[in-house]
N, C-alpha and C positions, 0 to 999 in steps of 0.2 A: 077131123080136128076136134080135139078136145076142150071144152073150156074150163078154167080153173074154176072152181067155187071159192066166196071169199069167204075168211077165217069167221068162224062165229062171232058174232056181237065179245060175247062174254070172256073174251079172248081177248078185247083191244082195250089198248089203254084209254083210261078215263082225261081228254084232253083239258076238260076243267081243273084238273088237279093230278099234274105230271105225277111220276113216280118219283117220290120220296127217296132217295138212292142216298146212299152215305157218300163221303166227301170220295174223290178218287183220282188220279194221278196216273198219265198215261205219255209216253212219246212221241212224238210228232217229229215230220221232217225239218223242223228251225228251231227247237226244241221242246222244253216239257210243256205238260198243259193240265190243270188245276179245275175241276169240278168239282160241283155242287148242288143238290137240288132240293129244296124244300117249302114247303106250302105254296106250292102254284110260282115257284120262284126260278129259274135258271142263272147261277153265274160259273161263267168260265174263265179263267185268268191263264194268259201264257207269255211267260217272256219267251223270247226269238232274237234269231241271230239270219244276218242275212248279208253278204260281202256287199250288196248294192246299197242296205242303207244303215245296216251296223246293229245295232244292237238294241229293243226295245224290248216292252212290255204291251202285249194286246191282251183284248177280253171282250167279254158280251153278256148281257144280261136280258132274261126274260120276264115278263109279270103277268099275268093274265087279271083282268079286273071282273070278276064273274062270268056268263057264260056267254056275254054278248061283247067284250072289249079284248084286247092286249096290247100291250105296246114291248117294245126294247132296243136297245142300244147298243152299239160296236164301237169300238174306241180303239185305236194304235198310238202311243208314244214312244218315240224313241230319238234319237240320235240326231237322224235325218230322213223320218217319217213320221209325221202325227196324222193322225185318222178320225172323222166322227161322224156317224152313223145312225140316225133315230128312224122306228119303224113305230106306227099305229094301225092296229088294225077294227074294224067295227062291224059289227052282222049287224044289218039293219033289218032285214027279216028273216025267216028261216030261209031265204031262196037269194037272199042279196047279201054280200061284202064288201065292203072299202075299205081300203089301205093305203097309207099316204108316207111316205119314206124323202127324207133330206139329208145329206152328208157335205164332205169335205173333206179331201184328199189333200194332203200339203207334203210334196219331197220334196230334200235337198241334193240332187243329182248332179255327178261328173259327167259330163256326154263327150262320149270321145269324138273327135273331129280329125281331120287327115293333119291338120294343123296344132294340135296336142287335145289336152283335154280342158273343158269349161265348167265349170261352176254355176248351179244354174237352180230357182226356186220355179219346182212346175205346182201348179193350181188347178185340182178340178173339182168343182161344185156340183152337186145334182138335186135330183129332185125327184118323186113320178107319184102318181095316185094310179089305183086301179079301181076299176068298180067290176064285179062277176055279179052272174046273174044265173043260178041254176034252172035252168029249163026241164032235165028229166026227162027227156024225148028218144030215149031210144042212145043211138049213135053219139046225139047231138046230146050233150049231156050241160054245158055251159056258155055260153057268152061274156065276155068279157073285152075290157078298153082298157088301153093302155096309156099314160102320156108320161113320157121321161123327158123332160129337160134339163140341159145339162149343159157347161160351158166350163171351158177350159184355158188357164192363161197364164203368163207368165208376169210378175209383180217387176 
């Protein structure tokens, strides 16, 4: 059994300061989608089309705040889907990370029943923090905790 070697250092990209890429425009299966990246920054824009909830505008954005922060954001508006999405992330040491993530999902859904179809506003909230903890032992390379909470509801 062979093991792969990994890529030289001098080879990966500099995570403090994403690569600079000119604007760029690509196809996706609900359609286009609109890049961009510069000075430690990511935003992606795509409208979409989808028979379940019609026609919107999504997108994401990343920031990185020096070598020890980042945060970013996901958004969906449309029709009858809006979406929102916030991510923070923080190295508290070189061997420790937290990251704390909230959103909210809001559709306007048909649900078919044997009875015809309903009209219907579904709700889901969340939430989760992680904490990691790099060990370096071998196998056991991390630890980490997970807690998501999350609930679901109809208004």
């Amino acid at each position: 059994m062979s093991r792969r070697k990994p890529p030289p250092a001098s080879t990966l990209p500099d995570l403090d300061r994403p690569n600079d890429l000119p604007s760029n425009l690509s196809v996706s299966p609900n359609g286009l989608t609109f890049g961009n990246s510069l000075d430690g920054k990511r935003v992606v824009i795509n409208p979409e089309y989808s028979d379940q909830t019609g026609f919107g505008v999504g997108g994401a954005a990343a920031i990185s705040f020096g070598k020890v922060a980042a945060g970013g954001v996901v958004f969906n508006v449309g029709e009858r889907k809006k979406e929102l999405l916030l991510n923070a992330g923080f190295q508290v040491t070189d061997a420790q990370r937290f990251v704390l993530t909230i959103g909210q999902l809001r559709q306007y859904l048909n649900i078919g029943f044997v009875s015809g179809l309903e009209k219907t506003e579904m709700i889901q909230t969340g939430g989760g923090a992680s904490y990691q903890f790099r060990l370096e032992k071998g196998w056991l390379n991390s630890a980490e905790n997970q807690r998501l909470p999350r609930r679901h509801s109809q208004p």
